[in-house]
Residue frames relative to the residue before (quaternion, step in Angstrom):
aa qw qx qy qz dx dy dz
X 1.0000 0.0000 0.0000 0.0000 0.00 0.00 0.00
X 0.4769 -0.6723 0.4842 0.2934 3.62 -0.83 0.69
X 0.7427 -0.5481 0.2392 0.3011 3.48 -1.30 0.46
X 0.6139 0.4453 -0.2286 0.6104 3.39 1.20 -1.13
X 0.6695 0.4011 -0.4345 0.4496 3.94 -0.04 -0.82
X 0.7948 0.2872 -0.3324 0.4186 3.90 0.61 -0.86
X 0.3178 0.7209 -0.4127 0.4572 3.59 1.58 0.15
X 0.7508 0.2204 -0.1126 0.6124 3.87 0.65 -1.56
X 0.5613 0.4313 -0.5001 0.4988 4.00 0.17 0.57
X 0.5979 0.3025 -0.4657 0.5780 3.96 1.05 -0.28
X 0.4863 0.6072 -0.5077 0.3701 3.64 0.42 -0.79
X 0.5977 0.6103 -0.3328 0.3994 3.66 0.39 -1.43
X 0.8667 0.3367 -0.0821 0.3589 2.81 -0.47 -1.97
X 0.2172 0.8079 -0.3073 0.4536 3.57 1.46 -0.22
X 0.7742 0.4041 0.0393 0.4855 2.74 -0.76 -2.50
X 0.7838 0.3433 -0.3745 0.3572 3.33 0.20 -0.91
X 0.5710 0.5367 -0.3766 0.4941 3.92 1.02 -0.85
X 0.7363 0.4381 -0.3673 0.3621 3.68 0.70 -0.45
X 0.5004 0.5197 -0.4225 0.5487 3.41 1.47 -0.29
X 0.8116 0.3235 -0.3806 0.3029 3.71 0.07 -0.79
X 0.6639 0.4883 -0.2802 0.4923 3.51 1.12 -0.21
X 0.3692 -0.7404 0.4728 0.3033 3.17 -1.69 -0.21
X 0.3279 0.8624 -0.3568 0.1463 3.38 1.96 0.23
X 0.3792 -0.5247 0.4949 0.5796 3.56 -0.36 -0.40
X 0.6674 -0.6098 0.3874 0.1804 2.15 -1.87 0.09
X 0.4515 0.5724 -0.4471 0.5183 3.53 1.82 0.04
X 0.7310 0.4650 -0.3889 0.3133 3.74 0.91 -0.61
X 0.5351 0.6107 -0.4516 0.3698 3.41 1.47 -0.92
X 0.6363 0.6600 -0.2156 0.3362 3.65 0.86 -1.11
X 0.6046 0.5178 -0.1759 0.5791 3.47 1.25 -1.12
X 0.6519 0.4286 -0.2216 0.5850 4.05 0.92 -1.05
X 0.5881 0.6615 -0.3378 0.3201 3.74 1.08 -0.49
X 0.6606 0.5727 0.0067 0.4853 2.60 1.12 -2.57
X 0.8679 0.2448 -0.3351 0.2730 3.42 0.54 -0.68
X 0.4098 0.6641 -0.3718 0.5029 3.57 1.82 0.58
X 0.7818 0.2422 -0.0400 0.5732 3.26 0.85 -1.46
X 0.3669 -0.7246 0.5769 0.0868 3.28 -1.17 1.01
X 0.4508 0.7467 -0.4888 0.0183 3.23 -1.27 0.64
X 0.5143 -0.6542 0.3018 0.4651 4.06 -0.46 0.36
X 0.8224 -0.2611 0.3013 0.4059 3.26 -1.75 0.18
X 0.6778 0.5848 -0.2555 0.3651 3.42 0.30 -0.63
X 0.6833 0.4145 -0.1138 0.5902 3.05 0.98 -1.78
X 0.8139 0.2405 -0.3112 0.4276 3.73 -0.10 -0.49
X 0.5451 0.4973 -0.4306 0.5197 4.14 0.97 0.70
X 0.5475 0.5188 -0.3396 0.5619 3.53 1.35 -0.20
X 0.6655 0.5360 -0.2044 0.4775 3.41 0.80 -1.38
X 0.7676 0.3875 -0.2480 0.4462 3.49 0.84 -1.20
X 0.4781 0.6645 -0.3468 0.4578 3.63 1.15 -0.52
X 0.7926 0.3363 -0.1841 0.4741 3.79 0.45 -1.54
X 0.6091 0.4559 -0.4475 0.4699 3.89 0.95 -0.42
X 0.8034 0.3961 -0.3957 0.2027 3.48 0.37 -0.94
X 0.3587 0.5835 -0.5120 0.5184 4.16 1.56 0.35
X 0.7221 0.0398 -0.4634 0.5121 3.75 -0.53 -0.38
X 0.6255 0.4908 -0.5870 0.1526 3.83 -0.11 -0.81
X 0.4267 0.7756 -0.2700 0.3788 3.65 1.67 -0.78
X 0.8204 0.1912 0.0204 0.5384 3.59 0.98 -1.49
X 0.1224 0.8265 -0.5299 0.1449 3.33 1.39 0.72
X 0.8507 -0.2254 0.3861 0.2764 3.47 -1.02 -0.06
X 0.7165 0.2580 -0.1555 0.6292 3.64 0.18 -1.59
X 0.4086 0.6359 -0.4684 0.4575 4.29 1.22 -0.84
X 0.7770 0.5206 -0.2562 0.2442 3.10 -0.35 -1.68
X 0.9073 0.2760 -0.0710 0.3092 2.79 0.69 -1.64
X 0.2161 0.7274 -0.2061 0.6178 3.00 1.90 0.37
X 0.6803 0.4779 -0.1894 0.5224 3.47 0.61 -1.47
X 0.7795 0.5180 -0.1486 0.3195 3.20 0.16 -1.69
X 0.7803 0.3163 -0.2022 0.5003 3.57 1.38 -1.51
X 0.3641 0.7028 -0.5031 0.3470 3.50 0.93 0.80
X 0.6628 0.4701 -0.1311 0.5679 3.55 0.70 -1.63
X 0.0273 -0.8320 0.5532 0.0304 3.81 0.15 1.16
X 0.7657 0.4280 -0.1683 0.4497 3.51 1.35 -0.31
X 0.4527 0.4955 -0.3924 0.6290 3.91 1.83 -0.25
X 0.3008 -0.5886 0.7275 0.1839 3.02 -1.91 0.67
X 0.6430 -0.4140 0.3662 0.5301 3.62 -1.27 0.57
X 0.6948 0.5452 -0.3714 0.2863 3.83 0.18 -0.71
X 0.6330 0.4289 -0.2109 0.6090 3.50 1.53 -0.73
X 0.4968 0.4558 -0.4409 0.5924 4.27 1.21 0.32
């Protein structure tokens, strides 16, 4: 399998372990890495694209959003 296609199938499966759990997200990674093999390349690509949505998850967002009691979403 090429690098990027097996890059976004860890991405996936990722995302998905972080939705069902409540680990962080340095731990989901560590429990990942040591099931699933791959090189340097592949798992900095992988780690790069999970951590933007894992960044704006839900509880993120909304968190984000009720902080700024005076910005409207247009001015965020």
């Amino acid at each position: 399998m090429r690098k990027r296609a097996l890059a976004r199938e860890y991405v996936l499966k990722i995302l998905y372990q972080l939705e069902m759990n409540e680990s962080p997200l340095d731990e989901i990674f560590s429990q990942f890495w040591t099931w699933n093999s791959a090189n340097d390349e592949v798992r900095k690509f992988t780690e790069r694209v999970v951590r933007g949505p894992a960044l704006t998850s839900p509880k993120s967002t909304k968190k984000l959003l009720s902080t700024p009691k005076t910005w409207t979403l247009c001015g965020i």
